[in-house]
C-alpha positions as CSV (number, residue, x, y, z in Angstrom):
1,X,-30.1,-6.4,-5.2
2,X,-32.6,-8.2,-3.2
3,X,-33.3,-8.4,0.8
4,X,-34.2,-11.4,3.1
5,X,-38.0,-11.2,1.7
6,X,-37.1,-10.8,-2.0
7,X,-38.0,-7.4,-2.2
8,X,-35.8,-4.9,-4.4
9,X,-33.8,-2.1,-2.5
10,X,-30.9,-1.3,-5.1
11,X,-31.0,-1.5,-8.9
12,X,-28.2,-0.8,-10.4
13,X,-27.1,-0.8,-14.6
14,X,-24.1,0.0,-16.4
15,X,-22.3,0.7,-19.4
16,X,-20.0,-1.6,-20.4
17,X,-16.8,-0.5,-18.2
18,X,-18.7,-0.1,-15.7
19,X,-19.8,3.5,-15.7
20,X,-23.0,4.1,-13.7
21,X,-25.9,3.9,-15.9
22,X,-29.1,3.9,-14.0
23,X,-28.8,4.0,-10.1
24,X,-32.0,3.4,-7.9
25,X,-31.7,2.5,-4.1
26,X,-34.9,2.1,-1.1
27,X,-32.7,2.9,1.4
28,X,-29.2,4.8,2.9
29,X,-27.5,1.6,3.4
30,X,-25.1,1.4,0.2
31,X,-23.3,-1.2,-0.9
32,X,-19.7,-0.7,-2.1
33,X,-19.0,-3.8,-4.1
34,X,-21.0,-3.1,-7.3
35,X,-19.5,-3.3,-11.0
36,X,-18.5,-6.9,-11.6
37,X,-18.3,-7.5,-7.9
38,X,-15.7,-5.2,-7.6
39,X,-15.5,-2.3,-4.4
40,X,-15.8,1.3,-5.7
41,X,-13.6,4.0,-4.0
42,X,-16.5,6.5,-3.9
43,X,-13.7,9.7,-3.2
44,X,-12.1,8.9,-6.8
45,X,-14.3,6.7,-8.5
46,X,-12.4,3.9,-9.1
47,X,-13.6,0.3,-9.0
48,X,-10.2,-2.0,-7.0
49,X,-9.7,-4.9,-9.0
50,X,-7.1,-6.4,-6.6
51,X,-4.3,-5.3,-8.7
52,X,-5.0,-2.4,-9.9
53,X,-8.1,0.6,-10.1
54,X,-10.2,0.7,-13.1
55,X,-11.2,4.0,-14.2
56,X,-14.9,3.4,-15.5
57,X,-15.3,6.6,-17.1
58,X,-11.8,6.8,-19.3
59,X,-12.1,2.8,-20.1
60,X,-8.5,2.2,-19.0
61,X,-6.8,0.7,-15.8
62,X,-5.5,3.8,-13.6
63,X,-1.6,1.8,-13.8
64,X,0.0,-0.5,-16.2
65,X,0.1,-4.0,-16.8
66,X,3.2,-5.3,-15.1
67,X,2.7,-8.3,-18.0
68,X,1.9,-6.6,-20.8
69,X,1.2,-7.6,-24.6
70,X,3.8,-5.1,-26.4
71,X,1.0,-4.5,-28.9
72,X,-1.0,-3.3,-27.2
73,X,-1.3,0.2,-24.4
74,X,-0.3,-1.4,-21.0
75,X,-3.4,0.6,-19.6
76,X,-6.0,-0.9,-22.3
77,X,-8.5,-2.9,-19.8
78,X,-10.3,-6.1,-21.7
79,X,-8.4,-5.3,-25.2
80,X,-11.2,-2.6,-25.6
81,X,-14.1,-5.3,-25.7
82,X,-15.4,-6.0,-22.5
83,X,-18.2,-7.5,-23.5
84,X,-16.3,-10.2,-25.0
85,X,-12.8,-10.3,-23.3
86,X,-11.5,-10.0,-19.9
87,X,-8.1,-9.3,-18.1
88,X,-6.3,-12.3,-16.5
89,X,-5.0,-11.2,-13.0
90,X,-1.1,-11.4,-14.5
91,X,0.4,-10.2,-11.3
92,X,2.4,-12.2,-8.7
93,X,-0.2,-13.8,-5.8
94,X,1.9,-15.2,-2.5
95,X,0.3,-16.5,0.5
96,X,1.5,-16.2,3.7
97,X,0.9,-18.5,6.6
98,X,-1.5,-16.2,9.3
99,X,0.7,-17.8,12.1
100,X,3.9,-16.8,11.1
101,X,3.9,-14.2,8.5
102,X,6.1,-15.7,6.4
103,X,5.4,-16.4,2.5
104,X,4.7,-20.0,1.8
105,X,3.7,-20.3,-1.9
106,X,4.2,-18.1,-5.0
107,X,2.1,-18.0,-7.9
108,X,4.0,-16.1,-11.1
109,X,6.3,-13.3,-11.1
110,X,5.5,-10.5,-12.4
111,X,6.3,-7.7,-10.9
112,X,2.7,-6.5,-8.5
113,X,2.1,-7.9,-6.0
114,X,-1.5,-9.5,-4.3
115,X,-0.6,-10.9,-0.8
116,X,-2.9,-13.6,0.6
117,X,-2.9,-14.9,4.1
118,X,-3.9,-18.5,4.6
119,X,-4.0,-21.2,7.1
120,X,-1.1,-23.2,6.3
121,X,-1.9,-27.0,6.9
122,X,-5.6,-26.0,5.0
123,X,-3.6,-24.4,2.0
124,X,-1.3,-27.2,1.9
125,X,-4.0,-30.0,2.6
126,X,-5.8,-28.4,-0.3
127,X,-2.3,-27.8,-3.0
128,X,-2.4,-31.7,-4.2
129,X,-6.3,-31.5,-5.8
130,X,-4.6,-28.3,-8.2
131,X,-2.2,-30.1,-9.3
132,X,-3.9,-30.5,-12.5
133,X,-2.6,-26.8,-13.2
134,X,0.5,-25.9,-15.2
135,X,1.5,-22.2,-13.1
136,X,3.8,-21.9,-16.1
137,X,1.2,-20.9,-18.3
138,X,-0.7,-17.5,-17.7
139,X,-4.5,-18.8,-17.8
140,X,-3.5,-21.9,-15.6
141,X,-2.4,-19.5,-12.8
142,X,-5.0,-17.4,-13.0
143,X,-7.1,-20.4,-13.1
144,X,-5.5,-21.8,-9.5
145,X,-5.4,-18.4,-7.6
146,X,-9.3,-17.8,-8.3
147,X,-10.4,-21.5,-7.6
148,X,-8.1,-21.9,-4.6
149,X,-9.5,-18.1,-3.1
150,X,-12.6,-18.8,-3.5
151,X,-12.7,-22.5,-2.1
152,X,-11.2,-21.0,0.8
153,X,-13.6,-18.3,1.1
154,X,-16.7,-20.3,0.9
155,X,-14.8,-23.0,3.4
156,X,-14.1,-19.9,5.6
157,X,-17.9,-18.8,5.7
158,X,-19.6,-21.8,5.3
159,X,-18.0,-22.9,8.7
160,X,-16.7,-20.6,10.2
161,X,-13.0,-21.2,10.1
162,X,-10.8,-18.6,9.8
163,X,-8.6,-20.0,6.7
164,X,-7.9,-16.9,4.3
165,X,-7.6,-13.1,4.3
166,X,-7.3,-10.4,1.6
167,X,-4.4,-7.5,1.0
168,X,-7.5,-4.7,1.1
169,X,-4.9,-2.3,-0.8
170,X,-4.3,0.0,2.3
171,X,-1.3,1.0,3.8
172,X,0.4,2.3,6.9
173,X,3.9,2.7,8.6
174,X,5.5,2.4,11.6
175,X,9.0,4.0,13.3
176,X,10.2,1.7,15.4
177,X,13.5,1.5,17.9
178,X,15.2,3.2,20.5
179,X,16.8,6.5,21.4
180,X,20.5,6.2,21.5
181,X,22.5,5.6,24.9
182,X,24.9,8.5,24.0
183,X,22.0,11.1,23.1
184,X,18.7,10.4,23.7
185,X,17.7,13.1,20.9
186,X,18.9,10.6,18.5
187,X,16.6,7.4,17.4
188,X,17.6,4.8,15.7
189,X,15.7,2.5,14.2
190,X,13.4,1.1,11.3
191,X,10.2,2.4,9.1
192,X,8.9,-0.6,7.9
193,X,5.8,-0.4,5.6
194,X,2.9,-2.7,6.5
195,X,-0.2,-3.8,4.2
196,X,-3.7,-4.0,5.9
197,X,-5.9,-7.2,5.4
198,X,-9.9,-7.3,5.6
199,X,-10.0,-9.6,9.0
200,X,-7.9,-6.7,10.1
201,X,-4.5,-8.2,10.0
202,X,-1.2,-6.3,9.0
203,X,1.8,-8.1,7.4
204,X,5.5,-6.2,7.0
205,X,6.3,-6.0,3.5
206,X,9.0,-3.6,3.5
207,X,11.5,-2.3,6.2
208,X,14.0,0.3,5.9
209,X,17.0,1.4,8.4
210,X,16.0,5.1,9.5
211,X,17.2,7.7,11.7
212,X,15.4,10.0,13.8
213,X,17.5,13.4,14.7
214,X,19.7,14.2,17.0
215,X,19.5,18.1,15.5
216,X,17.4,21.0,16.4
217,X,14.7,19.0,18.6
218,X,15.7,15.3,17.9
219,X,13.3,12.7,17.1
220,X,10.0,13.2,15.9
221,X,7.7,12.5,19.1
222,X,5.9,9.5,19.6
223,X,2.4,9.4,18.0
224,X,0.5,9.2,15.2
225,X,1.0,10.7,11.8
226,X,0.0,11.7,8.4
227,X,2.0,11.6,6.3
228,X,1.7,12.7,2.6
229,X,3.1,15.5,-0.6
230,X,5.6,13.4,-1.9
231,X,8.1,15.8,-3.7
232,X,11.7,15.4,-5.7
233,X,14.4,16.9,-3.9
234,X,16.7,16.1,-6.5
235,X,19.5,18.1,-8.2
236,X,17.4,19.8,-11.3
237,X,13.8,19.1,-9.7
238,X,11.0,21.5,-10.9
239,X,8.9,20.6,-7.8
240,X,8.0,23.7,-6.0
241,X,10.5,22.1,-2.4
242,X,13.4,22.3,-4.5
243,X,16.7,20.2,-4.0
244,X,17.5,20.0,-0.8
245,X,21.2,18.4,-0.4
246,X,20.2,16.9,3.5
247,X,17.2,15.2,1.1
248,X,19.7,13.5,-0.9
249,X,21.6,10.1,-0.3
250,X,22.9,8.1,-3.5
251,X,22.0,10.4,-5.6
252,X,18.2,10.3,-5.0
253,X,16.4,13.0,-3.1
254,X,12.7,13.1,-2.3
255,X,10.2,14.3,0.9
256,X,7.2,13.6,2.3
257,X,5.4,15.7,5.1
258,X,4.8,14.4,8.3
259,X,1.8,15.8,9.5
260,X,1.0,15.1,13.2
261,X,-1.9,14.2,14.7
262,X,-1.2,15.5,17.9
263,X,-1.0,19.0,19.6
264,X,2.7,20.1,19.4
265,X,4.6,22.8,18.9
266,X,6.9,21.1,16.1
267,X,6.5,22.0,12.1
268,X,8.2,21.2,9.0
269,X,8.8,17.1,9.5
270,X,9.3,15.0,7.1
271,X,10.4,11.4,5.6
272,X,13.4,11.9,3.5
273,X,16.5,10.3,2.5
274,X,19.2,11.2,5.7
275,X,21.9,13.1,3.2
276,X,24.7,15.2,3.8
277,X,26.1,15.3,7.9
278,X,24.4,11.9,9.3
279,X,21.0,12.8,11.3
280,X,18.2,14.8,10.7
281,X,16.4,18.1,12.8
282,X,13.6,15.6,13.5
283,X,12.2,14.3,10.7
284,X,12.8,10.3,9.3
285,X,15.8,10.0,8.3
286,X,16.4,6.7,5.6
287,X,19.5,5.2,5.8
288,X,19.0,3.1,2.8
289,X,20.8,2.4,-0.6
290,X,19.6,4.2,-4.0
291,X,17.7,1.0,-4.7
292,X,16.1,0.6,-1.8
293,X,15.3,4.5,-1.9
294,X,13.9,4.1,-5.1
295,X,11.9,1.7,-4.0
296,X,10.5,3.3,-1.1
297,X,9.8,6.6,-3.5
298,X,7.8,4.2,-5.7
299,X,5.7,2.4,-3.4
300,X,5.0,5.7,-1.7
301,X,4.1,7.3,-5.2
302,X,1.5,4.8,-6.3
303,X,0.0,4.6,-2.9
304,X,-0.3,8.5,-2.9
305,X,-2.0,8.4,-6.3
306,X,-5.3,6.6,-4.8
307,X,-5.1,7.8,-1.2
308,X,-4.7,11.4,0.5
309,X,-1.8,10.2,2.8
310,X,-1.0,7.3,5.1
311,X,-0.7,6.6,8.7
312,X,2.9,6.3,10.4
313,X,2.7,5.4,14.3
314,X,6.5,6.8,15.9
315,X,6.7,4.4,18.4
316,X,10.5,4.3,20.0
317,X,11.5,3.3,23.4
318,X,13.2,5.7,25.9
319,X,12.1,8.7,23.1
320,X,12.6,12.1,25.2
321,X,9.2,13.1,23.3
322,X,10.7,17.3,22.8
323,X,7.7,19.1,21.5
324,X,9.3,22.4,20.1
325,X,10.8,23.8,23.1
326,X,14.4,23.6,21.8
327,X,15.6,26.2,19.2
328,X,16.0,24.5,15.1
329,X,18.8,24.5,13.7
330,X,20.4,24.3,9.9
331,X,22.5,21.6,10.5
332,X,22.8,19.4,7.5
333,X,20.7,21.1,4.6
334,X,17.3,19.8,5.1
């Protein structure tokens, strides 16, 4: 890499998945899009391909191939030959409009996910000059996704317009609602999952009825949290939580800690399934379907597999905000 005046202030080489050969930099400034372009995650050194994390020490891809080739490992990256061979992206791409948040074209499907947010007239100005493109066929679509990114990238920084944004693979949450009328301990509401995008931008991409309380101290307070240590609470789980019958709804049962951020006098809150009596002592209660549970379990899993935890924001309206004065109870077996 080379500054304004030409003059060298990182060299970098590597092997050919990418592990760090030789490393030489001038200065403290360091830049985190390195191997093929590609951002390294310098707490577990993996390279973010968009799709998935590359693990440039073990050769593989850090989760599997959501399209396959059944012979060969769904973790292999480049068949083993990088030097020669490359992966096509193979997962689903959908843009959303940036006004309205809501999907407007979809490219495969495949199982992942890349979200894209465009400006809709510019997107659907530019669809007519692809239509040369057969999205049936696997090299065609990865084809049109990469030529119509990157025309709206260099259209976006060439002039300044604000056309297209990236899913940056980060997470949060939010608890949203109100307390009930009846009790005020009680809140009712949604956690709805939201990805982040690199001009800052959050899109919903999954929302899930949820219950906050009314037992022992009722609704988590409003605030920020962490939250993080997903565990099986399951009947037969070896985790060290144990099933927890108040964790269970369906027939699944898991927990994650809710950790907050905040000075109270409140412990042991969680994100769980609301099983057993209806309400929780103050943790996030899901009021969801096993397939919808499993789903939250498994989005939740992956992220926690490249990340320590992930912000929720409690945000409900009329919340009484208790803060550990009130006594907890065993109510309903969490």
């Amino acid at each position: 890499m080379t500054d304004g005046s030409g003059e060298v202030y990182e060299h970098m080489e590597y092997f050919a998945f990418g592990e760090t050969f030789v490393q030489e930099h001038s200065n403290t400034d360091r830049i985190p899009y390195l191997f093929s372009g590609k951002e390294l995650d310098e707490e577990t050194g993996l390279y973010y391909f968009g799709a998935r994390y590359l693990n440039p020490r073990t050769s593989i891809w850090q989760s599997v191939d959501p399209r396959p080739n059944v012979a060969e490992s769904p973790y292999a990256a480049m068949r083993n030959n990088p030097v020669t061979m490359s992966d096509l992206q193979g997962d689903t791409t959908i843009y959303y409009s940036m006004s309205t948040g809501a999907p407007i074209y979809q490219v495969n499907n495949a199982g992942a996910i890349y979200r894209v947010k465009v400006d809709e007239l510019t997107f659907m100005t530019a669809l007519p000059f692809y239509s040369e493109y057969d999205l049936n066929k696997q090299w065609d679509a990865d084809v049109f996704v990469t030529m119509m990114n990157y025309n709206l990238y260099a259209d976006d920084k060439q002039n300044g317009t604000h056309t297209i944004a990236f899913q940056t693979g980060e997470l949060n949450m939010d608890f949203t609602g109100s307390a009930n009328g009846s009790n005020p301990k009680e809140a009712d509401g949604k956690l709805n999952v939201n990805a982040m995008f690199d001009d800052g931008t959050s899109l919903q991409i999954a929302s899930y009825q949820a219950v906050g309380g009314p037992h022992g101290n009722g609704a988590p307070e409003n605030g920020l949290y962490h939250a993080n240590h997903l565990q099986d609470r399951s009947q037969g789980t070896h985790d060290p939580g144990g099933y927890s019958p108040g964790m269970n709804r369906d027939g699944v049962g898991f927990s994650m800690d809710l950790n907050p951020q905040f000075t109270t006098g409140r412990t042991l809150e969680r994100i769980h399934p609301d099983g057993r009596k209806p309400g929780t002592q103050g943790c996030i209660g899901l009021q969801v379907d096993a397939a919808k549970l499993n789903e939250f379990r498994g989005t939740m899993g992956s992220y926690l597999r490249t990340h320590r935890s992930i912000n929720v924001r409690v945000n409900i309206a009329g919340n009484p905000n208790n803060n550990g004065g009130g006594a907890k109870v065993k109510s309903n077996g969490e």
